[in-house]
MIVO-760340 format. One record per residue (C-alpha): residue number from 1; residue in one letter; chain; z, y, x. Coordinates in steps of 0.25 Angstrom, whole numbers, plus 5000, padded with zeros to 4 digits. Example, Ala and Ser with C-alpha at 12.3 -4.5 7.8 and 13.67 -1.06 7.14 Angstrom:
BEGIN
1 | A | A | 5031 | 4982 | 5049
2 | S | A | 5029 | 4996 | 5055
END
This chain:
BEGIN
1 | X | A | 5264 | 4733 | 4783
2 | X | A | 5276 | 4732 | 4774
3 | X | A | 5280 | 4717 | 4776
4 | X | A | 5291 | 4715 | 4787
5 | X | A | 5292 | 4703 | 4795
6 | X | A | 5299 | 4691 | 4787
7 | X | A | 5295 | 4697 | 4772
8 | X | A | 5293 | 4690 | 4761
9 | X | A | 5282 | 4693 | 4752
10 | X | A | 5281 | 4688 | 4738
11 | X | A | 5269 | 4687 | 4731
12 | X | A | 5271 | 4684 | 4715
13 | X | A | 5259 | 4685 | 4703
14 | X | A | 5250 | 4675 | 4696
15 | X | A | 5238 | 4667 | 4700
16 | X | A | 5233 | 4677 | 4709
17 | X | A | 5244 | 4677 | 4717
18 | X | A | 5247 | 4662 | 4718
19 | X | A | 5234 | 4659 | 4721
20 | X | A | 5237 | 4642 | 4723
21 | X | A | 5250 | 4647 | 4733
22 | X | A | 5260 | 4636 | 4736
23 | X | A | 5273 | 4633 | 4727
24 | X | A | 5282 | 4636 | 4725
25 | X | A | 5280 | 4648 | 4734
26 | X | A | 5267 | 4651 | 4740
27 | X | A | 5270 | 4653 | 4755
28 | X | A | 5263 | 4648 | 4768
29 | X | A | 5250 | 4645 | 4774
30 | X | A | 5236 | 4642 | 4768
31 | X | A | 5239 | 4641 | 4752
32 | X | A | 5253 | 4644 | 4753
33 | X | A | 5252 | 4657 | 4748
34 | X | A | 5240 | 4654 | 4742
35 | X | A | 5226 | 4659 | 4741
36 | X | A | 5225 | 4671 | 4734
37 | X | A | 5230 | 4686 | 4740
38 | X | A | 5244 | 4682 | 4745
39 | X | A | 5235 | 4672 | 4754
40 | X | A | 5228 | 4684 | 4758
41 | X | A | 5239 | 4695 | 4759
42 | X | A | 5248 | 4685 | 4769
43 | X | A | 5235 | 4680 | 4778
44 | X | A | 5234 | 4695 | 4780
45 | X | A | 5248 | 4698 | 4783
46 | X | A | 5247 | 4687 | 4792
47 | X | A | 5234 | 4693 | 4799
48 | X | A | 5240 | 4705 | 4800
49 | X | A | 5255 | 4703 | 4802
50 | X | A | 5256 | 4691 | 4810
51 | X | A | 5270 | 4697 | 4817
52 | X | A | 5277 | 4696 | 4804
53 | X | A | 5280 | 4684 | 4796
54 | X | A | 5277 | 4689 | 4781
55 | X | A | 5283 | 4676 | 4771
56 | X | A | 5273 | 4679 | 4759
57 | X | A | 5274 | 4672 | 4747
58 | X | A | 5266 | 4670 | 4735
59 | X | A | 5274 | 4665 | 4721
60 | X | A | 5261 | 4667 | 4712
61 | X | A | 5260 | 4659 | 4700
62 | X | A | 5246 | 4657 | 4692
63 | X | A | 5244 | 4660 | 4678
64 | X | A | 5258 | 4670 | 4680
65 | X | A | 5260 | 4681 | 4671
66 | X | A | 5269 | 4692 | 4674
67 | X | A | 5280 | 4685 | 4664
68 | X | A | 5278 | 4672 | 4672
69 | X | A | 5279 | 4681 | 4686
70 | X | A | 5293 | 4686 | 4682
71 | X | A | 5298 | 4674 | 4675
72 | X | A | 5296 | 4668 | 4691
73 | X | A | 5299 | 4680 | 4698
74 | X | A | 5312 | 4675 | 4704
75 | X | A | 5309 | 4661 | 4708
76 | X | A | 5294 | 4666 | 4713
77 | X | A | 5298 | 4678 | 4719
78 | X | A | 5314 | 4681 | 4720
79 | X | A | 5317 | 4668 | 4727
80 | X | A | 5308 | 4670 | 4738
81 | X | A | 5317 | 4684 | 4743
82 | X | A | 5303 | 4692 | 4744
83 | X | A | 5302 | 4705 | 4752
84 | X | A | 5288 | 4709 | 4745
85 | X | A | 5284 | 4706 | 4732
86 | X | A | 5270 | 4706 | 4725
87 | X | A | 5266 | 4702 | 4712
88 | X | A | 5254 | 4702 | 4706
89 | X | A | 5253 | 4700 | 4689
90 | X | A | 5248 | 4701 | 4678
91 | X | A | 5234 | 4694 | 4675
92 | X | A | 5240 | 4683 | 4668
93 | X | A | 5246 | 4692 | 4658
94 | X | A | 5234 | 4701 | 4656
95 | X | A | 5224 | 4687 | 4657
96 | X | A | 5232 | 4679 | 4646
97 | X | A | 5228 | 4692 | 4636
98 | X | A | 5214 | 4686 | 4638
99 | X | A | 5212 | 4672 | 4642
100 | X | A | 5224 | 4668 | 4633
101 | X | A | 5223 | 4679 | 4620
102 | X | A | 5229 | 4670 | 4609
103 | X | A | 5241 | 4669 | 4619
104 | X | A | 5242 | 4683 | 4623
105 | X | A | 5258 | 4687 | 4621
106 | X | A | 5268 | 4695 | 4625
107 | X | A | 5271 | 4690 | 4638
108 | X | A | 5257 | 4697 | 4644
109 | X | A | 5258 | 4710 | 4637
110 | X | A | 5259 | 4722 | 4645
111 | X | A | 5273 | 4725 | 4642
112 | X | A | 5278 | 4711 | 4647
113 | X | A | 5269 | 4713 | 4660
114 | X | A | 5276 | 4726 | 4662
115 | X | A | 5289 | 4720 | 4658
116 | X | A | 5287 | 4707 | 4669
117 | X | A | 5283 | 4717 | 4680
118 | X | A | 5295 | 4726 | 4678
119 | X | A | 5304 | 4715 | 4680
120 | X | A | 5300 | 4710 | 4690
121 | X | A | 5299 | 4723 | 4698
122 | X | A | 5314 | 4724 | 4692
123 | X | A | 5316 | 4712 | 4699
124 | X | A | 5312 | 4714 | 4712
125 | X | A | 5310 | 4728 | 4717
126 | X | A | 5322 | 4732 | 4726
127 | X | A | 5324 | 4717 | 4730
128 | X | A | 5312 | 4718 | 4739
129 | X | A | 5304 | 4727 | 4749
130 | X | A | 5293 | 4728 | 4740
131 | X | A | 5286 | 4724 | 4727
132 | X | A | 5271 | 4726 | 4725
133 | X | A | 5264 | 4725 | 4711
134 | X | A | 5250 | 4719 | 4713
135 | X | A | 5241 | 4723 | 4700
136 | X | A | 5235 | 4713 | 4691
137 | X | A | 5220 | 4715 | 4693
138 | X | A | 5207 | 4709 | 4686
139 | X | A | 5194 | 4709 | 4694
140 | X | A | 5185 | 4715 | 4684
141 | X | A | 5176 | 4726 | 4686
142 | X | A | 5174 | 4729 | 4672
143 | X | A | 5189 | 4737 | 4667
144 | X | A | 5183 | 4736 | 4652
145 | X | A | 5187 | 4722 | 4653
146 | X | A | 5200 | 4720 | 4643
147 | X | A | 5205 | 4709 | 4653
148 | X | A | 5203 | 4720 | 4666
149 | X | A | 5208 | 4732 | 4656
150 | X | A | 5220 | 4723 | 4654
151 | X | A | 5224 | 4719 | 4668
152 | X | A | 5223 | 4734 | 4671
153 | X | A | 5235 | 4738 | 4661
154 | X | A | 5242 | 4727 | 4667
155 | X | A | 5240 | 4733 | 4681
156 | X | A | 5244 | 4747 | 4677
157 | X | A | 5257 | 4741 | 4672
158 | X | A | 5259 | 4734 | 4685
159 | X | A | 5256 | 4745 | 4692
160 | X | A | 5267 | 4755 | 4683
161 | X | A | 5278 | 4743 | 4685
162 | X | A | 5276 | 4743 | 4702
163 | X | A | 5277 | 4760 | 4699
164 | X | A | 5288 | 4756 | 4692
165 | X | A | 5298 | 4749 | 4702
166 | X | A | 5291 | 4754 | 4714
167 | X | A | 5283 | 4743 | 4717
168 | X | A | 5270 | 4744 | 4724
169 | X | A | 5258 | 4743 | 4716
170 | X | A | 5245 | 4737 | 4721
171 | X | A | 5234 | 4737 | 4713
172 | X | A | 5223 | 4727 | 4717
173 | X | A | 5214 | 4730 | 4703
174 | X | A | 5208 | 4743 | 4711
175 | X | A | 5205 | 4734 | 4722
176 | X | A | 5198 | 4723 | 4714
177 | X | A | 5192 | 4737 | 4706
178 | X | A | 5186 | 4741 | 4718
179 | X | A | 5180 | 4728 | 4721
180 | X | A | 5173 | 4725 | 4710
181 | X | A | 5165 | 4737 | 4711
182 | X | A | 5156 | 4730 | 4722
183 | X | A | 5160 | 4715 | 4717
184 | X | A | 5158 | 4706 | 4703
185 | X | A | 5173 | 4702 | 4699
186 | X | A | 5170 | 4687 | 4699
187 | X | A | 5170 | 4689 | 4717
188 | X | A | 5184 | 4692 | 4717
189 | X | A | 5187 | 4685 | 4704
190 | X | A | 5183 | 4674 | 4696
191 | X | A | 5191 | 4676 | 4683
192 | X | A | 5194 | 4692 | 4687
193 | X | A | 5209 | 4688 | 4690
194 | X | A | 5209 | 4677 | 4700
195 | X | A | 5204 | 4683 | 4715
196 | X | A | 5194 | 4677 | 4722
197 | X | A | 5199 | 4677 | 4740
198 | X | A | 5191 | 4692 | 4738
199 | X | A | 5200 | 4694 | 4728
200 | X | A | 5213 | 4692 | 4734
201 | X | A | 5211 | 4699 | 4747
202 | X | A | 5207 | 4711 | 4739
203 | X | A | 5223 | 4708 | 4733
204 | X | A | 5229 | 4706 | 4746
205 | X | A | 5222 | 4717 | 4754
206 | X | A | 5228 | 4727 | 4743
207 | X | A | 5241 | 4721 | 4746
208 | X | A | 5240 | 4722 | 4761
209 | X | A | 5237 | 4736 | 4757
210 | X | A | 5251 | 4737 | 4749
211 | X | A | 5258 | 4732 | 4761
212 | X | A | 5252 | 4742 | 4771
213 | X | A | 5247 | 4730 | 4779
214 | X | A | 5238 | 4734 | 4791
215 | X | A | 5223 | 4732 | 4788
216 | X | A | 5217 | 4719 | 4794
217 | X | A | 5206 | 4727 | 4802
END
């Protein structure tokens, strides 16, 4: 496992990530961290790690976009001194093309979510042991669908901008792929975007992959 005793790991997005953590920075027991995948990924580290104290920290903010993750990136992420840091973004830009057409700009074109990522990559590799890029994802089974084709692209450029400044990539779409083969999407999901505790541990068990962590059996 990568983490060393003492580390701090940040963990940065949207609604996903934030998932009702504490303000304003989601540490601690019960709902500090909230109740999503960072819940999941700490309890676990916990488990299986009890000789090291690992300080995670989740600075999520619902309804974020990637604009609104950079425009916070230093009082969210830089202020806590992070050893490791993930973020996870991108539905927000892609859902506003479609809940929100008439109000479809600039600011959620794939050119600015490139741009957004890029700096905070800029931003932030070198100063830390390691960035990790989680993909945006939609739990969909049908890849027709303009909202899943969509969130798709946005994960390819994700996935180009990790390449990019050698940050590792984890691509938690193929995971939810795979699992809807045997399940309907509303059992993980009930709005495609928003994980059900299924959900999230399907996020957190790629991330413990990504960490090397040791398996839990």
């Amino acid at each position: 496992m990568i983490f060393e005793n003492g580390d701090r790991v940040v963990f940065a997005g949207d609604s996903v990530t934030d998932s009702g953590r504490k303000r304003p920075y989601g540490e601690g027991l019960w709902e500090g961290v909230g109740n999503g995948y960072v819940r999941n990924v700490d309890s676990m580290l916990s488990v299986l790690y009890p000789e090291k104290l690992i300080h995670v920290t989740n600075v999520g903010e619902s309804g974020a976009t990637s604009t609104n993750m950079l425009e916070h990136w230093a009082d969210n992420v830089e202020k806590c001194n992070p050893d490791w840091v993930f973020f996870m973004i991108g539905a927000n830009d892609v859902w506003r093309q479609f809940d929100e057409p008439a109000m479809y700009g600039e600011n959620y074109t794939p050119e600015i979510y490139r741009a957004n990522l890029e700096a905070v990559c800029e931003r932030t590799v070198g100063k830390v042991k390691g960035l990790f890029v989680i993909s945006p994802f939609y739990m969909e089974s049908n890849n027709d669908d303009p909202m899943k084709k969509r969130m798709v692209e946005y994960a390819q450029i994700s996935r180009e901008v990790a390449e990019k400044y050698g940050a590792t990539y984890i691509d938690v779409q193929e995971d939810f792929d795979a699992h809807l083969v045997h399940r309907y999407p509303a059992y993980i999901s009930w709005d495609r975007v928003h994980p059900s505790w299924v959900g999230s541990m399907i996020i957190a068990r790629k991330i413990m992959k990504a960490i090397k962590a040791d398996s839990l059996y």
